[in-house]
C-alpha positions as CSV (number, residue, x, y, z in Angstrom):
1,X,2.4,-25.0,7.3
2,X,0.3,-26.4,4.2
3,X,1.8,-27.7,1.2
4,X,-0.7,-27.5,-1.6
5,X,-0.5,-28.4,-5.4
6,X,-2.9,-27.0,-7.1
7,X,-4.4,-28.8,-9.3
8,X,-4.9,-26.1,-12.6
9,X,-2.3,-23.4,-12.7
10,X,-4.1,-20.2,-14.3
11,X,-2.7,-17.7,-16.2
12,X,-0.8,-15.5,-14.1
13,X,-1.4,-11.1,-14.4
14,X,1.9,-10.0,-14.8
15,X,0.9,-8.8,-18.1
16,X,1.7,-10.7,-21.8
17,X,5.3,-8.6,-21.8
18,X,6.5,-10.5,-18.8
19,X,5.3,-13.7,-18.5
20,X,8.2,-14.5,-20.5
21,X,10.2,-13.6,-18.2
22,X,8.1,-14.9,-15.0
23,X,8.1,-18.7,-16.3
24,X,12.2,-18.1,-16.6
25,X,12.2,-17.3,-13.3
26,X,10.3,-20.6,-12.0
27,X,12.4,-22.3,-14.0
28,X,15.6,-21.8,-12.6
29,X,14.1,-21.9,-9.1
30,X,12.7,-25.3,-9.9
31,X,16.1,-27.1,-8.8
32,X,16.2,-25.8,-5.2
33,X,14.5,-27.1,-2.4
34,X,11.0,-26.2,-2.4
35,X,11.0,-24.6,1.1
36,X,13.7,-22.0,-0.7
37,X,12.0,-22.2,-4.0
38,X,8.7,-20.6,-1.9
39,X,10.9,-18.4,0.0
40,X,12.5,-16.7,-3.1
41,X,9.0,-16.5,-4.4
42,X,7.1,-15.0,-1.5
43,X,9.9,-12.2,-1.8
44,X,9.7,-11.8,-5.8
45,X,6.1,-11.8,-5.0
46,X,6.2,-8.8,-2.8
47,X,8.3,-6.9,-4.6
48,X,6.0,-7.2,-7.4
49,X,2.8,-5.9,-5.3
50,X,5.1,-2.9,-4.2
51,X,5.9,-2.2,-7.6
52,X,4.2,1.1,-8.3
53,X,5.0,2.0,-4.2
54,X,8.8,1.3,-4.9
55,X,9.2,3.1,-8.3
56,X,7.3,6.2,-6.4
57,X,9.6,6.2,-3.5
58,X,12.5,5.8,-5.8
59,X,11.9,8.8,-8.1
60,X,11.4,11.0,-4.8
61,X,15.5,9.9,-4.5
62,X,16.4,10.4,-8.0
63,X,14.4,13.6,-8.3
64,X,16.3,15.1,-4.7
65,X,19.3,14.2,-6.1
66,X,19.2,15.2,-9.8
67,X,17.2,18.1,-9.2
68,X,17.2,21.9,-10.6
69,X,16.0,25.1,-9.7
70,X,16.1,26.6,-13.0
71,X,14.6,23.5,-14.5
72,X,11.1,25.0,-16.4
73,X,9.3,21.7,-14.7
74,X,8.7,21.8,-11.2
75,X,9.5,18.7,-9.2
76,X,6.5,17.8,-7.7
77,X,4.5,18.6,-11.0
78,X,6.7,16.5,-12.9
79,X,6.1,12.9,-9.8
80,X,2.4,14.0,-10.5
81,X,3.1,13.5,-13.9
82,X,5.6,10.6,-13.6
83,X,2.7,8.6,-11.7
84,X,0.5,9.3,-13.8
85,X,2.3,7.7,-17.0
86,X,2.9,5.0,-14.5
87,X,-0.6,3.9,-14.0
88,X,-1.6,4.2,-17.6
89,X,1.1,1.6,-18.3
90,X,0.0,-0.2,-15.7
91,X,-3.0,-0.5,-17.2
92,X,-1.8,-0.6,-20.7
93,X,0.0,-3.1,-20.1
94,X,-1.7,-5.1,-18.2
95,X,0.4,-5.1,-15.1
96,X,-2.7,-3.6,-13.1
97,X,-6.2,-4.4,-13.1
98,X,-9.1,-2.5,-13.6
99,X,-9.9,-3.1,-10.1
100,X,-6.7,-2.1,-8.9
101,X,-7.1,1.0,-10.4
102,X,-10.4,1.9,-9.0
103,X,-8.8,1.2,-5.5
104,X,-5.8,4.0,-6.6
105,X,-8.6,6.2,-7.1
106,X,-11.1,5.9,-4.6
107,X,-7.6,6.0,-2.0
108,X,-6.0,9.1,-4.0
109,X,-9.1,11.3,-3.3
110,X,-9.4,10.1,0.0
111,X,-5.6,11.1,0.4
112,X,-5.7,14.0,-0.8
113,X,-8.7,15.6,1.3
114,X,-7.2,14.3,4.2
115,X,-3.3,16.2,3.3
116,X,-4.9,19.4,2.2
117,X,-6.4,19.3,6.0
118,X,-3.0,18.7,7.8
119,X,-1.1,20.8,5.8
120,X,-4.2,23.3,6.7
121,X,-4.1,22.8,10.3
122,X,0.1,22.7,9.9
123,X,0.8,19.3,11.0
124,X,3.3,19.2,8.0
125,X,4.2,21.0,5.4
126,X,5.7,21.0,0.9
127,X,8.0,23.4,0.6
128,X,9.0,22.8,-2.7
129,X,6.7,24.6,-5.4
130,X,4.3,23.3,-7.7
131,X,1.6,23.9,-10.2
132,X,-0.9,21.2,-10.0
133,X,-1.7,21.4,-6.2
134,X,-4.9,22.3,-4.1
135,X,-3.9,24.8,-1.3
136,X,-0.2,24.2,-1.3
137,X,-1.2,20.4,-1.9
138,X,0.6,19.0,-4.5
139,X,-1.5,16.2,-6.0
140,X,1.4,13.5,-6.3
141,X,0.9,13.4,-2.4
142,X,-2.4,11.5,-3.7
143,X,-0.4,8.9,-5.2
144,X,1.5,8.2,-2.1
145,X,-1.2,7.5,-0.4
146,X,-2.3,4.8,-3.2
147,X,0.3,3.2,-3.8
148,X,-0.4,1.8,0.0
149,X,-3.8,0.6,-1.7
150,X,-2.5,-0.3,-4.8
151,X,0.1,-2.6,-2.7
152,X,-2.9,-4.0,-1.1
153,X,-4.8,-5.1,-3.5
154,X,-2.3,-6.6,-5.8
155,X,-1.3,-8.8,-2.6
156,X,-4.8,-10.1,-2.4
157,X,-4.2,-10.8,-6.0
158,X,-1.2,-12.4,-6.2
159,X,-1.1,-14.2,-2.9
160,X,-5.2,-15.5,-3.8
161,X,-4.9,-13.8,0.4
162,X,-8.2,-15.6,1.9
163,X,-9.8,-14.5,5.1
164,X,-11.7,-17.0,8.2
165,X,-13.9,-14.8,10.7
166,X,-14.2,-11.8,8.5
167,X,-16.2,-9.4,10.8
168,X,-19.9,-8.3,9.4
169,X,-18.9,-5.9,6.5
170,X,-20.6,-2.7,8.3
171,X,-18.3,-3.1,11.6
172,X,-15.5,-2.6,9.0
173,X,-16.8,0.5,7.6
174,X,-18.0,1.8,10.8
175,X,-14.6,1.0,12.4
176,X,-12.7,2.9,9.3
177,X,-14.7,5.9,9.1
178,X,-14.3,6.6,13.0
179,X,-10.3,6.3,12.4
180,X,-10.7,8.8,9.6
181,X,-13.1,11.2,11.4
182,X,-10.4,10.6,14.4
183,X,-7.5,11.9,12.0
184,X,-9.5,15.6,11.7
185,X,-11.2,15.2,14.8
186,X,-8.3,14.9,17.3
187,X,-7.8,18.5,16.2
188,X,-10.6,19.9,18.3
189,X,-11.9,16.8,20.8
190,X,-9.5,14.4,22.5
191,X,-7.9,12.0,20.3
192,X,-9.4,8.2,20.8
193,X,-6.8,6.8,18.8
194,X,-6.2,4.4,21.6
195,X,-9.5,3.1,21.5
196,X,-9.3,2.9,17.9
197,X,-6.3,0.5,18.5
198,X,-8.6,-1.4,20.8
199,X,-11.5,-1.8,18.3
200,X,-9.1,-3.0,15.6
201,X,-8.4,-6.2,17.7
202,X,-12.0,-6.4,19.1
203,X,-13.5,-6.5,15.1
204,X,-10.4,-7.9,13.5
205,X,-9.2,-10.2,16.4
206,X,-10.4,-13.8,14.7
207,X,-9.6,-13.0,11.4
208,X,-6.4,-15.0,9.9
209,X,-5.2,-14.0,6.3
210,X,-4.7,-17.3,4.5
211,X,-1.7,-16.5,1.3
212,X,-0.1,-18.9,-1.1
213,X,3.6,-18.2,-2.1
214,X,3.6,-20.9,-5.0
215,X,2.7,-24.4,-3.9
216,X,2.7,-23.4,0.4
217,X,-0.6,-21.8,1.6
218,X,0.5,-20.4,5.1
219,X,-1.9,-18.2,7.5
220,X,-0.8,-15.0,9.8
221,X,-3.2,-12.9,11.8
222,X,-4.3,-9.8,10.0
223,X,-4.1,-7.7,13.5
224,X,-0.5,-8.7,12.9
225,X,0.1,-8.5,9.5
226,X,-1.1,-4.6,9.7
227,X,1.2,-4.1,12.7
228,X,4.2,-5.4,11.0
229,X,3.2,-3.2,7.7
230,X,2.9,0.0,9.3
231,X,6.8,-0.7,10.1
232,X,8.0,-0.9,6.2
233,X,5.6,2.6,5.9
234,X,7.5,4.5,9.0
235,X,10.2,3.7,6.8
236,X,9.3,5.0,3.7
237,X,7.9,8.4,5.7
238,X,11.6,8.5,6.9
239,X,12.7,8.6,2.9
240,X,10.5,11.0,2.2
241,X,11.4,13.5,5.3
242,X,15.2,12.7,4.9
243,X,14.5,13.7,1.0
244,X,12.9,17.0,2.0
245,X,9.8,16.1,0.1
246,X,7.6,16.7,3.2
247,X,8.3,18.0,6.8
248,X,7.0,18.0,9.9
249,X,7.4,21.9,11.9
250,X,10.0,20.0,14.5
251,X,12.4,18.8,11.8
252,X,14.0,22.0,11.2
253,X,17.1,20.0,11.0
254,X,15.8,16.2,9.7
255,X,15.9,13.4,12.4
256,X,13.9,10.1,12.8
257,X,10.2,10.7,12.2
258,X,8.4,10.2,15.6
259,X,7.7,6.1,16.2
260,X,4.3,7.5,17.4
261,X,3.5,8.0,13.8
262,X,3.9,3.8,13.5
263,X,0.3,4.4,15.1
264,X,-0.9,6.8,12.8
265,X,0.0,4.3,10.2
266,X,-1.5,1.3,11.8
267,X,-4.8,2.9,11.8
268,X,-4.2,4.3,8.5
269,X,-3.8,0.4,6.7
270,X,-7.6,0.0,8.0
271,X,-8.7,3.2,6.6
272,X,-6.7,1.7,3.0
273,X,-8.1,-2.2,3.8
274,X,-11.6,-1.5,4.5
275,X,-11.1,1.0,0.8
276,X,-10.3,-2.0,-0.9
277,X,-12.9,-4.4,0.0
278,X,-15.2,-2.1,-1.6
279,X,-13.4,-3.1,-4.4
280,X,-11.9,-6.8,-3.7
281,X,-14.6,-8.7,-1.7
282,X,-12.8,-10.6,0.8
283,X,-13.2,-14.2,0.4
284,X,-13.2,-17.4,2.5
285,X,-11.0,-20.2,1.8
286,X,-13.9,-22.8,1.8
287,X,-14.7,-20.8,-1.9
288,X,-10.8,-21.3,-2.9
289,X,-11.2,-22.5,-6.5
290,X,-7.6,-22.1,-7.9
291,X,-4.3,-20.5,-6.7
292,X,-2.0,-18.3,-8.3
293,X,1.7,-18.2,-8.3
294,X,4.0,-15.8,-9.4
């Protein structure tokens, strides 16, 4: 472990509204010792990258919950809308970068070709109704999928996440488009997704993903690091199944959503990596200029 000062503190992105609020917060941790100080703000960090995933996921609860039938707005037209209003003040804001936004994009459309082919070839299914949807594909499903590459690139943000041994950029996209051919493919030709796990350590295998909390830079395998991730997303698929917001045809009475779709996900965070670099270039740490903290 590193401890690093750095040596000009920039202006932090949370936005004029809550800066405020964010200096208060580094104020009072200031006492404690600074291996709990970094702790607290690793955490306060992460919630802050999952903001627009965690405010999704949590209006899937309040909207099972609270709920009508007769109600003139159906409830997957009305998340559509919800994240919608959400990302414009994001933006408005200035919670969420422009870039940030074009990575929400580019993974919403990218989402949402790929749902309107399961739910095509029945591998799961909406049941609710809804307006604004393509083929009994509501569009909020779009969201869902980037708010995993929103949460991405606000984590390369706000961690200043540096990368040693990045692969040549065209093994990444080569690499990522085989895993999404693989996710339609596996329908009609045998699924490789085993080899796909093998090629994400083969390409990815050296690279080490170097984050600061505050004043700690600390490193952690990004073979790892997607591993561990695709955990907290089998998770959140559970909410949405247990919610009733999408099934899969076994769950005619909900259980525990299959741990073989923690591979699914795992190749999935690739697909939604690679997506951001398009956006983010990853950097070295030899170019590290300045750190931010939350």
């Amino acid at each position: 472990m590193e401890q690093h000062v750095p040596e000009r503190r920039p202006q932090h992105e949370t936005g004029p509204y809550l800066e405020p609020l964010r200096l208060a917060i580094r104020r009072a941790l200031a006492p404690l010792p600074w291996w709990l100080s970094e702790f607290i703000l690793f955490g306060l960090k992460q919630a802050w990258a999952c903001l627009f995933a965690a405010i999704m996921l949590g209006l899937i609860l309040l909207t099972k919950l609270a709920w009508q039938p007769e109600w003139p707005l159906h409830r997957y037209d009305f998340l559509f809308l919800s994240a919608l209003v959400i990302q414009v003040l994001f933006l408005r804001l200035k919670m969420e970068s422009l870039d940030e936004a074009k990575v929400i994009l580019v993974y919403h459309l990218t989402g949402t070709v790929m749902e309107i082919f399961k739910v095509q070839m029945g591998s799961w299914a909406y049941p609710e109704p809804s307006i604004i949807q393509i083929a009994g594909v509501p569009l909020f499903s779009g969201f869902m999928y980037a708010s995993v590459g929103s949460f991405m690139a606000r984590t390369i943000r706000v961690f200043d996440m540096r990368f040693t041994h990045y692969p040549p950029m065209w093994q990444t996209y080569l690499l990522a488009l085989a895993i999404y051919i693989n996710f339609f493919s596996h329908h009609y030709l045998p699924d490789i997704r085993y080899v796909l796990f093998a090629m994400t350590v083969i390409v990815f295998r050296r690279v080490n993903i170097h984050f600061t909390t505050d004043r700690t830079t600390l490193h952690m395998p990004l073979v790892a690091a997607a591993f561990f991730s695709s955990i907290f997303l089998w998770l959140a698929e559970n909410i949405g199944t247990i919610t009733g917001t999408w099934i899969y045809p076994t769950q005619k009475a909900w259980h525990v959503v299959s741990f073989g779709k923690l591979g699914s996900w795992y190749l999935l965070l690739f697909v939604s990596f690679v997506l951001v670099t398009l956006v983010v270039k990853p950097r070295p740490p030899a170019a590290l200029k300045q750190r931010l903290d939350w």
